[in-house]
C-alpha positions in Angstrom: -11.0 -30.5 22.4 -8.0 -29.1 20.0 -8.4 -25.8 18.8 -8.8 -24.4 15.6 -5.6 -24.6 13.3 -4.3 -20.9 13.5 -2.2 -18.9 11.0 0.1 -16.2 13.0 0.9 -13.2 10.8 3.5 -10.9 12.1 3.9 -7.3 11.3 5.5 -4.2 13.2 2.4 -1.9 13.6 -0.8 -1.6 12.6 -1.7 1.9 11.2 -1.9 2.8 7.6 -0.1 1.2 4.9 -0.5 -1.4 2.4 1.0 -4.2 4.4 -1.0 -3.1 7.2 -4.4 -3.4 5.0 -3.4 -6.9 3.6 -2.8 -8.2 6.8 -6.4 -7.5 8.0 -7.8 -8.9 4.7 -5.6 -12.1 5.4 -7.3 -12.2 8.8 -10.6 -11.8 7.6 -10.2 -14.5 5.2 -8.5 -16.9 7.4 -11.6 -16.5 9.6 -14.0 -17.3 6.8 -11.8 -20.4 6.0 -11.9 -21.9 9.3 -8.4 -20.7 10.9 -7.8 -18.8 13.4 -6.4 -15.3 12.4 -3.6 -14.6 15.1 -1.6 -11.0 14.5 1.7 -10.3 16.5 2.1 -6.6 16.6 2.2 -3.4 18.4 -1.1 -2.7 17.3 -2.5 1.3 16.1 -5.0 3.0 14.3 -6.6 -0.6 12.5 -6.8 -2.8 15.2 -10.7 -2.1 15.1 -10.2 -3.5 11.5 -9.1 -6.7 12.4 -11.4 -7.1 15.4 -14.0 -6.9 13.2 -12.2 -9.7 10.5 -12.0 -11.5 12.8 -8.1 -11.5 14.1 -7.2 -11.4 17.1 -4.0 -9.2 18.4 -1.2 -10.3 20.4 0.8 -6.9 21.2 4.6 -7.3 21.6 7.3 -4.7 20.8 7.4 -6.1 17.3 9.0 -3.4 15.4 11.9 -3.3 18.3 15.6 -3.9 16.2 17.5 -4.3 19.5 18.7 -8.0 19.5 17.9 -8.6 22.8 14.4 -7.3 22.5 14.0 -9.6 19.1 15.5 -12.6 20.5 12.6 -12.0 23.6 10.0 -12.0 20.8 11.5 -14.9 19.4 10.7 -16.7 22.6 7.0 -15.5 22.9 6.3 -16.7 19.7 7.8 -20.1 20.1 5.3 -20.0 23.0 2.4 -18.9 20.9 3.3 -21.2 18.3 3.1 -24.7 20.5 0.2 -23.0 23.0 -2.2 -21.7 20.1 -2.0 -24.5 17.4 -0.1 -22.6 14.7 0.2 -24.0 11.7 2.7 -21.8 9.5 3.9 -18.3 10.5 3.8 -15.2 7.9 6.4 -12.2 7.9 5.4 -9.1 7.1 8.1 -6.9 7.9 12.0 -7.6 8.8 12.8 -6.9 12.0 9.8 -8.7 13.4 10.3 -11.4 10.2 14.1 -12.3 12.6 12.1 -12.9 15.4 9.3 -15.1 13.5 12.1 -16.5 11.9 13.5 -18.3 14.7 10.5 -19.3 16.6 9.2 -20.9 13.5 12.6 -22.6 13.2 12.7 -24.0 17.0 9.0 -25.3 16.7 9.5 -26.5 13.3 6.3 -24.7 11.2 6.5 -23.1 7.9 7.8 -19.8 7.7 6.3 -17.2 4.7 7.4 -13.7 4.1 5.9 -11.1 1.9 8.1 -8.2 0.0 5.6 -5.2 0.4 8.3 -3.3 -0.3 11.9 -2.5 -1.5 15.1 -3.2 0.8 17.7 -1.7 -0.3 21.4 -2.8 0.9 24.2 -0.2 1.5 26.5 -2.3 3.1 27.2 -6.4 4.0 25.2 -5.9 7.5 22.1 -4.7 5.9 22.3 -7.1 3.0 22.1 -9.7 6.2 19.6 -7.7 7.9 17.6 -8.0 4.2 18.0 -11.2 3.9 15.7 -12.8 6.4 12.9 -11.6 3.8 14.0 -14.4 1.4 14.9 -17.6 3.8 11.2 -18.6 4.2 9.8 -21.6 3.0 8.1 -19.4 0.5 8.6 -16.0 -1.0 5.7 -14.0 -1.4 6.1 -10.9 -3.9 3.3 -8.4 -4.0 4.0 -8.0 -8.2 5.9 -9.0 -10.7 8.5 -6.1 -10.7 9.1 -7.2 -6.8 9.9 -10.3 -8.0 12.0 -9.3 -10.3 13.7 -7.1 -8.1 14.2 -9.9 -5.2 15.5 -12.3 -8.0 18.3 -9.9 -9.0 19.9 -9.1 -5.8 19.4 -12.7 -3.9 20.3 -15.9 -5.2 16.6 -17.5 -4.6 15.4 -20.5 -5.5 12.8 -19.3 -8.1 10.8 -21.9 -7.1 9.8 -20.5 -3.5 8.8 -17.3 -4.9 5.3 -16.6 -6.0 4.4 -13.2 -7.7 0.6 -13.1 -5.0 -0.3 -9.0 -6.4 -1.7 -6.8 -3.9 -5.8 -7.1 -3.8 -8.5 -4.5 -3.8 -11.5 -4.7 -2.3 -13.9 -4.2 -5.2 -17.4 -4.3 -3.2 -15.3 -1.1 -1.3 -13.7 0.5 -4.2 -17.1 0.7 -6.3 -18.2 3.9 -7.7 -21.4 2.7 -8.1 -21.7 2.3 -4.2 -21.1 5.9 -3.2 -23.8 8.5 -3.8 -23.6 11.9 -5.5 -24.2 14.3 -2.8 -21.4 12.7 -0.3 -18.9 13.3 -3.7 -20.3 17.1 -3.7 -20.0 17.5 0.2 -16.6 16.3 0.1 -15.0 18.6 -2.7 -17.0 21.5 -0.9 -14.9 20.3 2.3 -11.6 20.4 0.5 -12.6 24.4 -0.6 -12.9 23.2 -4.5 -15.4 25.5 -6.4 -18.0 23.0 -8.6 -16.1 23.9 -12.1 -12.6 23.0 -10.7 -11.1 19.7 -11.4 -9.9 18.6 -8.2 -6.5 16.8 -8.6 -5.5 14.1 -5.8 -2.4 12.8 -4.7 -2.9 10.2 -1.7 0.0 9.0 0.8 1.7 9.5 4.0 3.2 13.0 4.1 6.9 11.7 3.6 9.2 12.5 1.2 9.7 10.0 -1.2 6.1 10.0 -1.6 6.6 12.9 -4.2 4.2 16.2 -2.8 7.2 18.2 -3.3 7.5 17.0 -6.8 3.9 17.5 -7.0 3.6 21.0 -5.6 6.7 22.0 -8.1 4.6 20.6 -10.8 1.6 22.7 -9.7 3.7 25.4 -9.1 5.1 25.6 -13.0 1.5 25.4 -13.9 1.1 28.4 -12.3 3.7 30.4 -13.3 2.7 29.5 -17.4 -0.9 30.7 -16.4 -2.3 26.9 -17.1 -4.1 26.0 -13.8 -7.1 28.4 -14.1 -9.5 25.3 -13.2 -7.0 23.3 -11.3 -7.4 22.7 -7.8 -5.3 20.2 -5.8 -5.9 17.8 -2.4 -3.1 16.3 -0.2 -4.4 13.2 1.4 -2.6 11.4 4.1 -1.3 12.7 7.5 2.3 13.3 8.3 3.1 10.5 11.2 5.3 12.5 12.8 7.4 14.3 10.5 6.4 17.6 11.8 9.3 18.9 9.9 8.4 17.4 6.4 5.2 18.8 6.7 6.4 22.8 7.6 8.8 22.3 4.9 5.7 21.5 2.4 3.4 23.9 3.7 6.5 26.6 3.3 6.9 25.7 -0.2 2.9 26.2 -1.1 2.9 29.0 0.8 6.1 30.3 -1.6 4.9 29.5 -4.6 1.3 31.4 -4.1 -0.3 27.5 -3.9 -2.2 28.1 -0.7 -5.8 29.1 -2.4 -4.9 25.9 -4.8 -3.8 23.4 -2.8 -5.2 21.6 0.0 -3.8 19.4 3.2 -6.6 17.2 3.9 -4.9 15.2 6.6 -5.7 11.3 7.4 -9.1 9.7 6.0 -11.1 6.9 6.7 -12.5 6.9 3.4 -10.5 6.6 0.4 -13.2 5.7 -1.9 -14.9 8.2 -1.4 -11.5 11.0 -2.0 -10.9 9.4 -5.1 -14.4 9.6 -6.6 -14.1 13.1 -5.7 -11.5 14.0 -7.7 -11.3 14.0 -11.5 -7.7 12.9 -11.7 -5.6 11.0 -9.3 -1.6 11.6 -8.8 1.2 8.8 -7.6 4.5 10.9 -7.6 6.4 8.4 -5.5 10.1 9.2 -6.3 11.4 5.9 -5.3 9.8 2.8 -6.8 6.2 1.4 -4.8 6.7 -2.0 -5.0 2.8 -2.6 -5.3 1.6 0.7 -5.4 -2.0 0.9 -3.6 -3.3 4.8 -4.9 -2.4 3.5 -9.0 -4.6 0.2 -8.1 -7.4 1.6 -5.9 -7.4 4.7 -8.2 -8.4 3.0 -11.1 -10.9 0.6 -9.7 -12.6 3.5 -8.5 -12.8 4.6 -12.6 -10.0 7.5 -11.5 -7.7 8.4 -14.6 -4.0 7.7 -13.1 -0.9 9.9 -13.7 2.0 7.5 -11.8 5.6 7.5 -11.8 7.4 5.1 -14.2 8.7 2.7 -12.1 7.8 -0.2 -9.8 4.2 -1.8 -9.7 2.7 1.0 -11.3 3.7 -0.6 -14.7 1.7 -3.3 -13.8 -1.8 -1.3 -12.6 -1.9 1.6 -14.5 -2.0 1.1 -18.6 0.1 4.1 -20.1 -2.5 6.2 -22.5 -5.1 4.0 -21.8 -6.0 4.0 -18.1 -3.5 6.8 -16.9 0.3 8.0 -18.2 3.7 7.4 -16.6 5.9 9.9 -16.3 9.5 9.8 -15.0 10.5 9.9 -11.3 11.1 13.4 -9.9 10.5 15.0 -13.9 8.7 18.4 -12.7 8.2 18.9 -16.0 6.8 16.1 -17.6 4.8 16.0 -14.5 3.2 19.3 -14.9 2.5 18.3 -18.4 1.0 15.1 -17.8 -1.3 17.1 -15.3 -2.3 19.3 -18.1 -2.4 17.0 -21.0 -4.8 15.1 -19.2 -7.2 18.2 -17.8 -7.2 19.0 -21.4 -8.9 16.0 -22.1 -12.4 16.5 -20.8 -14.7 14.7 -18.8 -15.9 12.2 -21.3 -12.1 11.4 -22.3 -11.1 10.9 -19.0 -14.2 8.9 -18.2 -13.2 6.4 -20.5 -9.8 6.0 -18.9 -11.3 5.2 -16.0 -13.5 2.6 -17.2 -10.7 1.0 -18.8 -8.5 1.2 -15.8 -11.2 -0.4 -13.5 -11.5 -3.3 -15.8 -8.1 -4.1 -15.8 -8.4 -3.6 -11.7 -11.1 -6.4 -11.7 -9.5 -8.7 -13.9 -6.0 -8.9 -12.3 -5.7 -7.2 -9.1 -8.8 -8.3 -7.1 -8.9 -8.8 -3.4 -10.9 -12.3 -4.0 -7.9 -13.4 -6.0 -5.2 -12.3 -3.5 -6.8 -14.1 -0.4 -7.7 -17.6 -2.0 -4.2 -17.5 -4.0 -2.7 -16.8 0.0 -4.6 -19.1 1.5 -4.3 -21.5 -1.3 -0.3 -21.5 -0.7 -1.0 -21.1 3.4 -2.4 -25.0 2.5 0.3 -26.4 0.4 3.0 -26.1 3.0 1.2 -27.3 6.1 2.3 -30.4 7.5 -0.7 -32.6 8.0 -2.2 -33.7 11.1 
């Protein structure tokens, strides 16, 4: 009896991060459609997740750049590809996109690959090292300014490259699903007193994330007397940069932020973190090319303050759902913080109804899966 056609999606790891989460909502959907949800990885922190969507894991050294370890995947998957009934292989990522690249090549499926983010080229090698991300048979763009971006520095044909935007998960990011008292237990946790307005800037402690742009901004606040009710949360762990963090924690400490601002570390729970704040920050000094904290901010009716640049133009709705303000500008940073604090709770409610509209009407995780699987179905080969 043949098995089930399977979709093999290929990614480096599988811990925190946007491209992680839409592979285990590809998965999950894939299962409900009738494929089989295969995942080439090195596995981490999700692969609970996608056990319970359905996927199943098949750990290689995926996020290995030495040639002679990606030419190795390239064989395994070949042998995945013929042995498990593969249909069409999806990129993720570029050093594992080489490998999926070739073995989809030799066993003659369709190849997909997804821009979930921004590669830049310095030189001719890494321009070929990019480029793997654009020789699919289709070109996947997680919003229109990645598309944008891809069109300007490859010479694509425009007609393999679909703007798909990130999805959230709105039965997840629903306010309406989380009750009062785990909101109050979880500001008391991050050591906010109940008349503070609890400021919260998700993401990976890394640098061009923006918390050191963040903490100058707090720290100007501070020094013109205007954060008497402010209190702000770091959320997202440090993966290793021991030395980013010290440096951060050093600068709080320097600037007298340490009774104002806290480190919360990794969380299961993002819903509920940005329901317990009153404003949410992105401060990402380099472009996002989705932009997952703008997005699941506002469906969670969260007033945004982004950067200016990247998909947050596309999620967040400048004066009426959140402002934009310009990439590493302390300044207008600090003042966006306090413009928007000024507003009061009714004021900011409203921003975050209209922001969670918008969410719902354009950046759903319904629309995402059926408009992947949807293009999944138009390139494979029958029979």
């Amino acid at each position: 009896m043949p098995s089930s056609p399977a979709i093999l999606q290929v990614i480096p790891e599988l811990d925190a991060g946007g491209a992680e989460r839409t592979t285990i909502d590809i998965a999950h959907a894939l299962a409900r459609a009738g494929f089989a949800p295969l995942v080439a990885s090195e596995g981490g922190r999700l692969e609970p997740s996608l056990e319970a969507a359905g996927g199943e894991l098949l750990r290689m050294p995926a996020a290995a750049k030495a040639p002679h370890v990606m030419i190795a995947n390239a064989l395994r998957l070949a042998k995945i590809i013929r042995e498990r009934n593969v249909k069409l292989v999806h990129a993720r990522s570029r050093a594992p996109a080489w490998s999926a690249f070739l073995a989809a090549q030799r066993e003659n499926v369709p190849f997909v690959t997804t821009y979930h983010g921004i590669y830049n080229a310095t030189n001719a090698f890494k321009r070929f090292y990019n480029s793997v991300m654009v020789r699919g048979d289709a070109v996947i763009a997680n919003s229109q300014w990645t598309a944008a971006h891809i069109a300007a520095e490859y010479h694509v044909d425009r007609s393999k490259l679909r703007v798909i935007p990130r999805g959230v998960d709105l039965a997840r990011f629903d306010p309406a699903g989380i009750a009062p008292d785990r909101v109050a237990t979880q500001r008391a946790q991050w050591g906010a007193q109940p008349d503070e307005l609890i400021v919260l800037l998700p993401g990976r402690l890394t640098r061009w994330k923006g918390q050191l742009v963040f903490v100058n901004a707090l720290a100007r606040l501070v020094h013109e007397n205007r954060t008497a009710k402010l209190h702000a949360v770091l959320v997202g762990d440090a993966q290793g940069r021991a030395s980013y963090e010290a440096e951060l924690r050093n600068m709080i400490g320097a600037a007298e932020l340490g009774g104002r601002v806290f480190i919360a570390g990794h969380t299961d729970d993002m819903a509920l973190a940005y329901l317990a704040s009153d404003i949410v920050v992105s401060a990402s000094v380099e472009p996002e090319a989705f932009g997952r904290v703008a997005a699941e901010a506002g469906a969670m009716g969260r007033p945004v303050i982004a950067t200016d640049h990247g998909g947050a133009r596309e999620t967040v709705l400048p004066g009426l759902s959140g402002v934009l303000t310009r990439p590493g500008d302390t300044a207008q940073l600090a003042g966006a913080i306090c413009d928007m604090a000024a507003l009061g709770a009714n004021a900011r409610a409203q921003m975050g109804a209209r922001g969670r509209a918008h969410i719902v009407e354009h950046f759903s995780l319904e629309r995402m899966c059926s408009d992947t699987i949807a293009l999944y179905r138009s390139l494979i080969v029958p029979g």
